[in-house]
C-alpha positions in Angstrom: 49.6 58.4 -24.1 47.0 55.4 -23.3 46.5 53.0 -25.6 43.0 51.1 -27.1 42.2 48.3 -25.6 40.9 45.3 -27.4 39.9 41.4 -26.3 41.6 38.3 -26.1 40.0 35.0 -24.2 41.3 33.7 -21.2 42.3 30.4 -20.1 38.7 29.7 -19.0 36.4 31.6 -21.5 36.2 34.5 -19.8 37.2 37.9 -22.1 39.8 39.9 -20.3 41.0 43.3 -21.2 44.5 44.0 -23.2 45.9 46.7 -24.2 47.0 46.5 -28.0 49.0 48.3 -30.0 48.6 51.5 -32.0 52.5 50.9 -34.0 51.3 46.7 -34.5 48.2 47.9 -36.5 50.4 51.3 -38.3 53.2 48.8 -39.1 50.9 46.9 -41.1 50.1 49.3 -43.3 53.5 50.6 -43.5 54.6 46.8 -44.6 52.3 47.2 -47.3 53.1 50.9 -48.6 56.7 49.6 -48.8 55.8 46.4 -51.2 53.8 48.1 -53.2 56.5 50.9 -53.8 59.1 47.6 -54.3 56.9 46.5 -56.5 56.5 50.0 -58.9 60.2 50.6 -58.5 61.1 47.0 -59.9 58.4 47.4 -62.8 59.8 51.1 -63.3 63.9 49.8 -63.2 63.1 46.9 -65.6 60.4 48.2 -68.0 61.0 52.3 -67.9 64.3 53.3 -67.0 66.9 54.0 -69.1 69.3 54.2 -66.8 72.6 52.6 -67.8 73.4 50.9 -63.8 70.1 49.0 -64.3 71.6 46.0 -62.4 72.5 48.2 -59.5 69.1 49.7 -59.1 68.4 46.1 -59.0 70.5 45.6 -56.2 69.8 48.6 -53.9 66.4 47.4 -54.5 66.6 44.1 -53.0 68.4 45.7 -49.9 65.2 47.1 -49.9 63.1 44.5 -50.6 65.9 42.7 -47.7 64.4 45.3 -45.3 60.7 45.0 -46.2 60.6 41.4 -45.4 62.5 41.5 -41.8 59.9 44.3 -41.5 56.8 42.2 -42.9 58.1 39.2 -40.6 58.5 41.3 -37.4 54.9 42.5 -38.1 53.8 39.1 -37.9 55.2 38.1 -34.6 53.4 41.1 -33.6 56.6 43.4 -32.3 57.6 46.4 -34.0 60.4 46.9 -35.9 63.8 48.8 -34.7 60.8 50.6 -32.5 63.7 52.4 -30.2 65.5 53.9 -33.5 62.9 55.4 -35.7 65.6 58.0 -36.5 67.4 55.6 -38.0 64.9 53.7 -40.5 64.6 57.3 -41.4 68.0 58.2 -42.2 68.3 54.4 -44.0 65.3 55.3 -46.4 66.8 58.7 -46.9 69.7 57.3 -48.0 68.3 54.4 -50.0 66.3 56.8 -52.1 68.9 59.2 -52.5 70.8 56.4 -54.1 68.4 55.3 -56.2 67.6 58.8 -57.6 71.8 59.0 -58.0 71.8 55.7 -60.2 68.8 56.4 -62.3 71.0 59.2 -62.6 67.5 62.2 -62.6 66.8 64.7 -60.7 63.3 64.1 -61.5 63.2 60.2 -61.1 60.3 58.6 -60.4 61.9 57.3 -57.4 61.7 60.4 -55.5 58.3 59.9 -54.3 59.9 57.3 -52.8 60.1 60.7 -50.3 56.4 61.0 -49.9 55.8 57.4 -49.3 58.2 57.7 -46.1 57.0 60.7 -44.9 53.3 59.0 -44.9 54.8 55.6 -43.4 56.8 57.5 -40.5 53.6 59.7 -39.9 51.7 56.8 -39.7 54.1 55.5 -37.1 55.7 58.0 -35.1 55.3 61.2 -33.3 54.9 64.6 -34.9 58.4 65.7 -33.6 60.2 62.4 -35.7 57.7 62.9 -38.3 59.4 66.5 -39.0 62.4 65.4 -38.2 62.4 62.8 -41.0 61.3 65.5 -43.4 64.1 67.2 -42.7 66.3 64.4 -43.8 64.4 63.9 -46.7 64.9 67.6 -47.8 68.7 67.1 -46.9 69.0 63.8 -49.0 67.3 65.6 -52.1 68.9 68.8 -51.6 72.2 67.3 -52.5 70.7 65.4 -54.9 70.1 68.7 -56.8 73.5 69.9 -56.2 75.3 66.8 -57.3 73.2 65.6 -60.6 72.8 67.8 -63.6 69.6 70.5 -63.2 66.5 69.3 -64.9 65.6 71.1 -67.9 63.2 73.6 -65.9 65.7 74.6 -63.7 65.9 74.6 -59.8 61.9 74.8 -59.8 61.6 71.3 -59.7 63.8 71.5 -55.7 61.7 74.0 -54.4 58.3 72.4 -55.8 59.6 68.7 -54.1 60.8 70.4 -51.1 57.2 72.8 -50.6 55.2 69.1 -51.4 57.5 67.2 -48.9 56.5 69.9 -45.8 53.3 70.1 -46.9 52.4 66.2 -46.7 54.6 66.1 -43.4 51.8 68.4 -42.0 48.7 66.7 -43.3 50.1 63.3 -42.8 50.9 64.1 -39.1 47.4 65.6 -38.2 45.7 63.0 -40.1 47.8 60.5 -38.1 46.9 62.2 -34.7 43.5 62.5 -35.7 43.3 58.8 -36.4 44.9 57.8 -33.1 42.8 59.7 -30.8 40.6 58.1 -33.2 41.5 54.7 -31.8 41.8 55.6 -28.6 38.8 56.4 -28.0 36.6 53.9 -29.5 39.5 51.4 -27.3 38.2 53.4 -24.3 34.4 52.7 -25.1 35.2 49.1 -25.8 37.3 48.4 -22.5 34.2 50.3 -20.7 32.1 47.9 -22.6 34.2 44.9 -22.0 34.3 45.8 -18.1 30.4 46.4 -18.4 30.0 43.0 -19.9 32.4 41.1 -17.3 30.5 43.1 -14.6 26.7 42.2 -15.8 28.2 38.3 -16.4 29.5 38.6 -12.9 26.0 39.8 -11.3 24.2 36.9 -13.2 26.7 34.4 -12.3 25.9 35.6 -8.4 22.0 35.6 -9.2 22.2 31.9 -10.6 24.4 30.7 -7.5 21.8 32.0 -4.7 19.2 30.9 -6.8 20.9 27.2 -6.9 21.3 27.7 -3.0 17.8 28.9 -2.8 16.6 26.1 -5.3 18.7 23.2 -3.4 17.4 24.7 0.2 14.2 24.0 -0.5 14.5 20.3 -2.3 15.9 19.4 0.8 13.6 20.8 3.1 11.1 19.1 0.8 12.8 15.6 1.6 12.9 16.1 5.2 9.5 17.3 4.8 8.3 14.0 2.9 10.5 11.6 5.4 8.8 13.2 8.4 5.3 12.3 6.7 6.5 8.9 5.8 7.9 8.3 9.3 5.0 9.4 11.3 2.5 7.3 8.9 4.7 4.0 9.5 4.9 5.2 13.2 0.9 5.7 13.5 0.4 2.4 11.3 2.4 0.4 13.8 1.7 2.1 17.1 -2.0 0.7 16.9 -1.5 -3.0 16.7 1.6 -2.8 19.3 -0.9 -0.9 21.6 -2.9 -3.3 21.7 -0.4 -6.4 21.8 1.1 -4.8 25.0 -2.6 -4.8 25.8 -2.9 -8.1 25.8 1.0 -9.0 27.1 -0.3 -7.1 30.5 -3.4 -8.9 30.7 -1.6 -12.1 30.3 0.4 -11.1 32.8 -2.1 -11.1 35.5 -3.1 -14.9 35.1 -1.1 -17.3 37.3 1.3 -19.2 35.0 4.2 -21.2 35.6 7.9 -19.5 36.4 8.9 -19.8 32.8 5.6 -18.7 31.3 6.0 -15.2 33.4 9.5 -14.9 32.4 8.6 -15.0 28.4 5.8 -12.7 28.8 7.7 -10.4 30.7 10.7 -10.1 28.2 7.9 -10.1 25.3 6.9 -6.7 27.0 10.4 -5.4 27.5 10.4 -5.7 23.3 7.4 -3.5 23.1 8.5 -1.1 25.3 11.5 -1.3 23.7 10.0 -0.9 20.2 7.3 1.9 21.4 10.6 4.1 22.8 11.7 3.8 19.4 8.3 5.0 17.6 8.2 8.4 20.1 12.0 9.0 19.0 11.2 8.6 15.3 8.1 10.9 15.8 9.5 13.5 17.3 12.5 13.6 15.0 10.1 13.4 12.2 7.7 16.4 13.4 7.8 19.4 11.4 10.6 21.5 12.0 10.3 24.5 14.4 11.9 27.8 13.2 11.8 28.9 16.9 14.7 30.2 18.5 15.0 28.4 22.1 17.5 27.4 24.7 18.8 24.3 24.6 21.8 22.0 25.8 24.6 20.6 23.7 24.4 17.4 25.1 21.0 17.0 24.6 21.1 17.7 20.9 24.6 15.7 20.5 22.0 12.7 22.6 19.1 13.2 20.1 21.1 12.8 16.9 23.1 10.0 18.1 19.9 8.4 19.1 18.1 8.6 15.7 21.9 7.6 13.5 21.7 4.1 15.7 18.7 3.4 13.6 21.2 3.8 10.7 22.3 1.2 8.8 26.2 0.2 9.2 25.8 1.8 13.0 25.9 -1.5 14.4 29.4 -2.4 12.6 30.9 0.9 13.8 31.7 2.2 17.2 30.4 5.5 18.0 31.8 7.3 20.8 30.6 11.1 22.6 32.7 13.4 25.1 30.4 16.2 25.7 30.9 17.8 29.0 27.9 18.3 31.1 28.6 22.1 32.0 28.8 23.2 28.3 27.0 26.7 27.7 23.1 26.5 27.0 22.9 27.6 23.4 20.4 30.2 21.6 18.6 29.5 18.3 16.6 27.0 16.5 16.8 23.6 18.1 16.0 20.8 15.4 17.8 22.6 12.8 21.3 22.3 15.0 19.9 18.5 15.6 19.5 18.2 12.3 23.1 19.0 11.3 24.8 17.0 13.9 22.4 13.8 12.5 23.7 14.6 8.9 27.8 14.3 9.9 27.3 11.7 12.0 25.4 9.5 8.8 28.3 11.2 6.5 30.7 9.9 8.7 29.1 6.3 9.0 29.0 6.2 5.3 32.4 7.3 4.8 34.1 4.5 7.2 34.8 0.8 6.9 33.2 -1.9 9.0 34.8 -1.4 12.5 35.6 2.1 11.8 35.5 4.6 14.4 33.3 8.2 14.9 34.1 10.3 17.2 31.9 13.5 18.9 33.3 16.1 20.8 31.8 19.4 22.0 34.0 21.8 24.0 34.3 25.5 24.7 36.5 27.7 22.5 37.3 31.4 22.0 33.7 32.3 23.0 32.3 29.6 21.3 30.7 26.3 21.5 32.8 23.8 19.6 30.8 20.4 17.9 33.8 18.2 16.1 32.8 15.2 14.4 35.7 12.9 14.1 36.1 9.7 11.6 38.8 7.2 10.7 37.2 6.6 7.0 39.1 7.6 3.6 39.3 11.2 4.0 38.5 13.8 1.4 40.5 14.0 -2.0 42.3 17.0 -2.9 39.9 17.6 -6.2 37.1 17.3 -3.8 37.6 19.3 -0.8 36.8 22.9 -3.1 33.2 21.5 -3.6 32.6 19.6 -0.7 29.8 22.2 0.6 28.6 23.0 -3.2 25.0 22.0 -3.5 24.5 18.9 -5.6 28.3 17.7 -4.9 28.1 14.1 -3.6 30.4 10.9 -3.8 27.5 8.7 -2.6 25.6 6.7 -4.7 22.5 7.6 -3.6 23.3 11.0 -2.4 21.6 14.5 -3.7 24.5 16.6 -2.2 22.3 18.7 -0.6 23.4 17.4 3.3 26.6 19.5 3.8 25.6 22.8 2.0 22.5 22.9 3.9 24.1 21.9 7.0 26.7 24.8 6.1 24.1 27.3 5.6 21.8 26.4 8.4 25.0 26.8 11.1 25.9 30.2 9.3 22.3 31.5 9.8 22.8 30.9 13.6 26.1 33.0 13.5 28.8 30.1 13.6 30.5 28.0 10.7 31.2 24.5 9.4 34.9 23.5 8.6 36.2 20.4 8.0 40.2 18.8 8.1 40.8 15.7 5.8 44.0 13.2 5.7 43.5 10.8 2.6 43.6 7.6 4.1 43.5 8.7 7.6 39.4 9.9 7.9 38.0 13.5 8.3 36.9 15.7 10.9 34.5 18.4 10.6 33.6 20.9 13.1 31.0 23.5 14.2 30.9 26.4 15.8 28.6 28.1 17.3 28.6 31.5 19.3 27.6 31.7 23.3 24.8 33.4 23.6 26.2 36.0 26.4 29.0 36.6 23.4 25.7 37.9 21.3 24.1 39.8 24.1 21.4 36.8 24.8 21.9 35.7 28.5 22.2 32.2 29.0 20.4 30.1 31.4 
């Protein structure tokens, strides 16, 4: 027969479903039907009886009140008491009443409700079948009751009244009993179907308030890149004037006849502003806005482009920075500056995360169908604590970092079919790596 199901809380907050007990919660009131019979028959032995063995009802009444209390305690360690042998808490109470009745030395003692309040307690507790069972036992116990003590003054009536009253309360009590449990276990069905309800709606909303943190985080950091690329084209605009028209002037210089030495500054004074104006196109088209157009393009020319921009980086000049990208890779198919993008953001996270005259490594190669980027560093590594949130949004161990790089990065490389994965030794540096699908793989025919 299934049982109600009620709540308990989990390690971590979260209500989870357990079924309880229909005989924990009937064994509590059973613990207190028994004390508060104790209780009358003490008051009855002590105050009412005339019986002559007064100090031996007192006795068989603490093996009673013995009984109650290993019941009461087992109640509160929440495990039922002699729950494999009801049959034999019924033939013990039997017994124990029929000696009570026999000392108080009446057919008509008090203490033979003491039948009607076991009936009610095994009812309570058991099934139908032991319920009827136990009245049996209790008709057998008073039946030779009757035939052993003298007849009350009314005759035999008094046996068949007890014995009608006993069958009759077995009955009620039992159907009252089963109606109470069906009782239970239906309003435990409609709170487990609550519960699950609950845990499912908490579930949904905890999914909702995740994408909308992706969602959220997406677009702060497309609002940085954004506000950099403004930033970097203003400063690139502000300075591309006045070197303009310095190199203006270097090249008319240049034409004048001047001594060996005088030609030799101006012509490495011009190699600077050449040098500085190749810089300026690089930072304006990195800082353009972003095309969401899917193109082909080569691996080494976006591995080329990021590692052109991250030597603008500071610490770059302290590190060395090595590439093995073949030149026969596959062309790839998607959205260019968004795979430039993340190859510039591993590179800087691998920069930060090494020593001066550290090493960073980038590889491309083809795999399985796919187009392999690795990103190799000798720095720290990842700690164990860290490496379940190292793509969370808002996760950073920089000081000035949003932790918005890597689960964009993440996201960007899974729109375009592929994934980000990453391998960390403490102490021995970290290697992340992308992967990308080839186009022909897809059904896009490559170039």
């Amino acid at each position: 027969m299934p049982k109600p199901a009620e709540t308990n809380s989990h390690m971590n907050g979260t209500p989870t479903l357990t079924p309880p007990r229909w005989e924990l919660a009937a064994q509590a009131i059973v613990v207190k039907i028994r004390w508060f019979g104790l209780i009358l028959g003490y008051v009855y032995v002590n105050f009412g009886s005339n019986a002559p063995d007064r100090a031996l009802l007192n006795a068989i009444l603490g093996l009673g009140a013995a009984y109650t209390v290993l019941n009461t305690w087992y109640s509160v360690r929440g495990r039922p008491f002699l729950e494999h042998y009801p049959l034999a808490i019924s033939f013990l109470e039997a017994l124990f009443i029929g000696l009570l009745c026999w000392f108080d030395n009446d057919i008509d003692s008090p203490f033979r409700y003491y039948y009607l309040l076991s009936l009610i307690c095994c009812a309570i507790q058991q099934s139908r079948r032991v319920t009827f069972l136990t009245c049996a036992l209790d008709c057998i116990s008073y039946g030779l009751l009757c035939y052993t003590l003298p007849p009350p003054p009314g005759g035999r009536f008094s046996l068949f009244l007890l014995l009608v009253i006993l069958i009759w309360v077995t009955w009620a009590a039992s159907a009252m009993s089963l109606i109470l449990k069906e009782f239970s276990i239906h309003l435990g069905n409609l709170n487990s179907a609550l519960l699950e309800n609950q845990l499912l709606l908490e579930s949904r909303i905890a999914e909702r308030t995740r994408e909308l943190q992706e969602t959220q985080a997406q677009l702060m950091h497309q609002d940085k890149m954004a506000g950099f690329g403004l930033l970097a084209a203003g400063i690139a605009h502000e300075v591309g004037n006045p070197l303009t028209s310095i190199s203006t002037m270097v090249q008319m210089l240049e034409r004048r006849d001047y001594d060996e030495y005088t030609r030799e500054k101006l012509s490495l004074v011009g190699g600077q502003l050449s040098r500085i104006q190749s810089i300026l196109r690089e930072l304006i088209n990195f800082s353009r806005p972003a095309s969401h157009d899917q193109t082909r393009f080569k691996v080494n020319e976006i591995i080329d482009e990021a590692l052109n921009i991250a030597k603008y980086y500071k610490g770059t000049k302290s590190r060395v920075i090595r590439s093995q990208v073949p030149a026969d890779l596959p062309v790839l198919f998607g959205i260019r500056d968004q795979v430039v993008q993340v190859i510039f953001n591993l590179v800087l996270n691998a920069i930060d995360a090494t020593a001066k005259g550290g090493a960073i490594e980038v590889v491309a190669a083809v795999q399985d169908s796919h187009v392999t980027i690795t990103v190799r560093d000798n720095g720290a590594g990842i700690t164990e604590d860290q490496r379940g949130r190292v793509f969370q949004p808002y996760f950073t161990t920089k000081k000035q970092g949003t932790g918005l790089g890597l689960f964009v990065s993440r996201k960007l490389i899974v729109q375009h079919g592929g994934n980000v994965d990453f391998e960390s030794t403490l102490g021995q540096g970290t290697i992340f790596t992308i992967r990308l699908p080839v186009p022909h793989a897809n059904g896009v025919a490559s170039s």
